[in-house]
N, C-alpha and C positions, 0 to 999 in steps of 0.2 A: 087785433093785429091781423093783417092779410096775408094769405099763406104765399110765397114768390113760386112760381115754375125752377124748374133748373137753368134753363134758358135764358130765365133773366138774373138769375142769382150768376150765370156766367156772362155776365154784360158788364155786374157790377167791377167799378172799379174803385179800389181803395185811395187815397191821398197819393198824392207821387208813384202811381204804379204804374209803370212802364208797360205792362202788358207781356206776352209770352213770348215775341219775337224775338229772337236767336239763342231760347232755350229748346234743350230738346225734350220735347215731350212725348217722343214714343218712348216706349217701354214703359217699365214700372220700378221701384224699386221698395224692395227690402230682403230679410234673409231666407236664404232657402231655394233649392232648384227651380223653384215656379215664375221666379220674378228674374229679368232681364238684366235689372241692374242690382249692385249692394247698397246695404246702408251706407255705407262707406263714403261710394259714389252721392248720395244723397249729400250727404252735408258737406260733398266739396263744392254744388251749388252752389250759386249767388244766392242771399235771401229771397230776389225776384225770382226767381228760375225755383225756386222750393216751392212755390204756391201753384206751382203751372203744371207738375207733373203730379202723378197718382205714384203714395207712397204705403207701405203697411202702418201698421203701427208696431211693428217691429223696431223701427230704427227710432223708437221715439223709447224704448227700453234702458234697464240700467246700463250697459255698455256704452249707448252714445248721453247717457245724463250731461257730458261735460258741454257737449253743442248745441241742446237746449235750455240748460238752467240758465242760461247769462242774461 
């Protein structure tokens, strides 16, 4: 199996993916004074707009379980 760049692993696109276009991808989010946005703000995303921004793994903790287990 051939190793991809980043470069082109950010080229790929998924089935039906709309790309990042009128998500906002500055900042960052998760918890804590260091990061721009909350989890919070995260999962009021679209599921598009969640693959576009850089998130912790914070917001993927017990507190938000209910927005990713589904």
């Amino acid at each position: 199996m051939k190793k991809l760049s980043r470069t082109k692993l950010k080229d790929i696109k998924g089935k039906e993916q709309q790309g990042c276009s009128g998500c906002p991808t500055g900042g960052n989010y998760g918890d804590g004074p260091e990061y721009t946005n909350s989890c919070w703000s995260y999962w009021a995303l679209s599921p598009n707009c969640r693959n576009c921004v850089d998130v912790s793994a914070d917001c993927y903790g017990p507190d938000y379980s209910d927005y990713y287990s589904k």
